[in-house]
C-alpha positions as CSV (number, residue, x, y, z in Angstrom):
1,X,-3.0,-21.2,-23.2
2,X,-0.2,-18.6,-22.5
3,X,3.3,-19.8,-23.3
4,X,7.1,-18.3,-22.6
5,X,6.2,-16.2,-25.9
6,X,3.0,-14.8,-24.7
7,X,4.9,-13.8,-21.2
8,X,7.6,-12.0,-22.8
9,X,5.1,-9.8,-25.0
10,X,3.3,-9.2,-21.7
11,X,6.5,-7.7,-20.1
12,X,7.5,-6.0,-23.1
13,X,4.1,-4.0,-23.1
14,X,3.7,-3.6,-19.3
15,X,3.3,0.4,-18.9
16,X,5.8,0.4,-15.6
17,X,8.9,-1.4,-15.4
18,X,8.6,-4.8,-14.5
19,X,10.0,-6.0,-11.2
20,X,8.8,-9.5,-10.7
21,X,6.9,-12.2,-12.6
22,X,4.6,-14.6,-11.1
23,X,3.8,-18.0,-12.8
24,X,1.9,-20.8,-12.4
25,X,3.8,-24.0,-12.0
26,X,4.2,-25.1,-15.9
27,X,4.6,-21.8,-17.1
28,X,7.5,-21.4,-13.9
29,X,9.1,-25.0,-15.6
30,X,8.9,-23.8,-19.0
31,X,10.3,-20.5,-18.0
32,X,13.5,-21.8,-16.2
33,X,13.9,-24.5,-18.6
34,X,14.9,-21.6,-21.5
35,X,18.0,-21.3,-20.2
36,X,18.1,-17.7,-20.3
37,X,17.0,-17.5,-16.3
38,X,20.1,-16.1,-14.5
39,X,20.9,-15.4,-10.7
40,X,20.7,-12.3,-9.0
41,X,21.6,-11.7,-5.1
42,X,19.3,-9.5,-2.9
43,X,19.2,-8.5,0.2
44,X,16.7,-7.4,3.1
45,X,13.9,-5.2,1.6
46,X,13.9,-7.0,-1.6
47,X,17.1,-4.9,-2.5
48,X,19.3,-6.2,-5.1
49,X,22.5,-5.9,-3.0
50,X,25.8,-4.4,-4.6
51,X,28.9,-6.2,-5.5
52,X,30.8,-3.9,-2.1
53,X,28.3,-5.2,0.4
54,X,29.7,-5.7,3.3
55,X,30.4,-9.3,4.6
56,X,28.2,-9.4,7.1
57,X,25.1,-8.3,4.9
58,X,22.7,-11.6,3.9
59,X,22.0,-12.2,0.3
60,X,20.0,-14.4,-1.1
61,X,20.0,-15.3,-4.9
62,X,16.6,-15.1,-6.6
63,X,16.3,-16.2,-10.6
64,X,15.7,-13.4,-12.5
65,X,15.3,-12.8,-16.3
66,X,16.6,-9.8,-17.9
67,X,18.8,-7.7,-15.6
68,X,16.7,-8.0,-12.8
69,X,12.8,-9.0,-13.3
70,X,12.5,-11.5,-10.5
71,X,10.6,-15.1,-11.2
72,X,8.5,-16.4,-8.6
73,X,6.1,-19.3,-9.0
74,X,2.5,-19.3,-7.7
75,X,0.9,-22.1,-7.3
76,X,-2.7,-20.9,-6.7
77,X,-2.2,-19.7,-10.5
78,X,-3.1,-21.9,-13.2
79,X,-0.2,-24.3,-14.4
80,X,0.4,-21.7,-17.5
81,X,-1.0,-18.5,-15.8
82,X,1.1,-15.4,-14.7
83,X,1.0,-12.4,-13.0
84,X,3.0,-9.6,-13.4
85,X,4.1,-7.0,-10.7
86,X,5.6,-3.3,-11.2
């Protein structure tokens, strides 16, 4: 049964640089519950917008570990399966 542990050592040994996680609903709780999932704002295209955006550019915050791997959940995962995109 993968755990937070076994996600992280999936990340760490992804080939490519990880862009976004995909969980299954426990794994997603467990995951958020660490306390070490922070906010990022993007913006159309799946961009992470800039801090000089313009005002009138929409940004929406996503939770993201690290400095910007995003965390999704998926619900036709498992509970404590995950999927992990480039």
């Amino acid at each position: 049964m993968p755990n937070v542990a076994d996600l992280g050592a999936a990340i760490a040994r992804h080939p490519n640089k990880v862009a976004a996680v995909f969980l299954g609903f426990d794994l997603w709780f467990d995951v958020l519950a660490t306390g070490k999932v922070g906010s990022k704002m993007f913006k159309a295209g799946g961009l992470p917008a800039e801090p000089d955006e313009p005002d009138s550019t929409v940004q929406i915050p996503l939770p993201v570990v690290g400095r910007d791997i995003v965390v999704a959940v998926d619900i036709t995962l498992p509970p404590d399966g995950f999927r992990i995109a480039p």
